[in-house]
Each structure stands twice: as structure tokens, then as C-alpha cells.
C-alpha positions in Angstrom: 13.8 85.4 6.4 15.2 83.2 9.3 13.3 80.5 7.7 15.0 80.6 4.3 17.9 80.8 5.6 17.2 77.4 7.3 16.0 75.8 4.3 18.9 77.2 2.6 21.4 75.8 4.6 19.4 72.3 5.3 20.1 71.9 1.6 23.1 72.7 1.2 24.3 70.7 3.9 21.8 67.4 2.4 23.9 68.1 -1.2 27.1 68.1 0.2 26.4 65.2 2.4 24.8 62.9 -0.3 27.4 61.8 -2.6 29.3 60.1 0.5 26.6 59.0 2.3 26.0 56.3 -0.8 29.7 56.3 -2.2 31.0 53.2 -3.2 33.3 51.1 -1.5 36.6 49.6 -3.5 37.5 46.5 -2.6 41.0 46.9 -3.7 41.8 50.1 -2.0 39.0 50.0 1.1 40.4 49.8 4.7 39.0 47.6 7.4 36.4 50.4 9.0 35.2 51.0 5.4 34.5 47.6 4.6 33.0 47.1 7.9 30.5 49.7 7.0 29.3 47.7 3.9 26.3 45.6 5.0 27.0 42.0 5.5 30.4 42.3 5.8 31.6 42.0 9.8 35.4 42.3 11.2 36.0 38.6 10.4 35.1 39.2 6.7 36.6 42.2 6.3 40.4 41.4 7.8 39.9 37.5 5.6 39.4 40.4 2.4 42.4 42.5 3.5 44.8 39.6 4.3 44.2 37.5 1.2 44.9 41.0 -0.9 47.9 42.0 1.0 49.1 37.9 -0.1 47.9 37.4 -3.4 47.6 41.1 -4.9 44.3 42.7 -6.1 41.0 41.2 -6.6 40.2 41.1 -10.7 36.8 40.8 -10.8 33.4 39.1 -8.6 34.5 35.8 -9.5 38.1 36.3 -8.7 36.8 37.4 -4.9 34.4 34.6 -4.7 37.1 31.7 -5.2 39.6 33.6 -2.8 37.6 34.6 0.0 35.9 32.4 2.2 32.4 33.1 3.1 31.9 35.3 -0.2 29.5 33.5 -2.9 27.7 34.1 -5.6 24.2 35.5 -4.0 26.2 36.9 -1.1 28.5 39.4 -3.5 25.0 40.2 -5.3 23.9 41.4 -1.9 27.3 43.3 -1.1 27.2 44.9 -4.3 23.7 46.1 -3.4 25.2 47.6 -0.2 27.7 49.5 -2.4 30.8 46.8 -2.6 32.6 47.3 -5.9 35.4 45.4 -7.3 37.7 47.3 -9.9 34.9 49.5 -10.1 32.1 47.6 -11.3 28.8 46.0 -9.3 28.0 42.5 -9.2 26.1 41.2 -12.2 23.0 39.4 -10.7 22.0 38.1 -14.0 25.2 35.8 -14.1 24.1 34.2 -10.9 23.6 30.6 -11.8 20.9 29.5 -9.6 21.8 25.5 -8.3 19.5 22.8 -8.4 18.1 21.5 -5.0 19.3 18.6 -3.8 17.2 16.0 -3.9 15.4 14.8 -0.9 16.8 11.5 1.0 14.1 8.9 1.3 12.6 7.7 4.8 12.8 3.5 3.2 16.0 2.5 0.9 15.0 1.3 -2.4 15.0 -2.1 -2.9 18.2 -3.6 -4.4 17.9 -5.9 -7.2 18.4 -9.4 -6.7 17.5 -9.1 -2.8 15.0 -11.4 -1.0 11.9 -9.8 0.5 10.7 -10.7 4.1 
């Protein structure tokens, strides 16, 4: 009996806690400690996020919080959304990540310039 009464409460304790334990954070309405507790996001991060709101008003939208905060990009909100960041509600989008092209390698020799004299 002792032992259902265990489970019992083990359970109802594991439902109850669930729901926060992966709740999603608001950017727009988030303090610092809860932003801190998104993964990826340290005290720097999370006070540049707060200020620039308090200045400029709320964030519309991933792109709107990737031009206004330093530090936040395009594969780095994919990953904060992961971790539970939301803006207005919604997760970031990875399929509108635009992958940019590598930069091409420098060369070891300059090319030779047209017109110049060889040794």
C-alpha cells in the first residue's frame, strides 16, 4: 500500500512539474534570471536583450532580434529557440537559415599581374 502511494505521489509531483520544467521563454516579457536560464544565453546577452527592449520597444520577430542584438545570428537564434527562446510566441524557423558561402582560401604565391616582368 505504502508503495502505491509512492508511485502515486512521484507522479503526480512529475505532472505537475513538467509543463514548467520545458516552458517557454518570451523574449518580450522574460526577466534577466529567465533568460539566463535559456542555454547559450549568459548575463552579458541577457541584460544587451533587456536594454535594447526597454530602448527600442519589443522585438517583432527572429529577424528583428538578430539585427538589434549583438551576438544573436542566424544559427545562434536556431539554437536558442531549441533551448526554448521564443519571440512573440513563435520558434525560430531553421529552414529560413541561409547557409553563406565559405570564403575562399587566400593563396600562399600572388597571381601574376598582367603586363609584369618575370625574374
Amino acid at each position: 500500500m505504502l508503495k502505491k502511494l509512492v508511485i502515486l505521489a512521484v507522479t503526480l509531483l512529475s505532472i505537475f512539474m513538467l509543463p514548467t520544467a520545458y516552458a517557454a521563454v518570451e523574449i518580450n516579457t522574460a526577466d534577466q534570471a529567465a533568460l539566463d536560464g535559456i542555454a547559450g544565453i549568459g548575463p552579458a546577452t541577457s541584460r544587451a536583450i533587456i536594454e535594447e527592449r526597454k530602448k527600442n520597444g519589443n522585438f517583432k520577430d527572429w529577424p528583428d532580434l538578430e539585427q538589434r542584438v549583438r551576438g544573436i545570428g542566424e544559427r545562434n537564434s536556431v539554437k536558442l529557440s531549441a533551448a526554448g527562446l521564443v519571440v512573440n510566441g513563435q520558434p525560430r524557423n531553421p529552414s529560413t537559415v541561409v547557409d553563406k558561402p565559405a570564403k575562399p582560401a587566400k593563396l600562399a604565391v600572388e597571381p601574376s599581374k598582367p603586363g609584369a616582368q618575370k625574374p
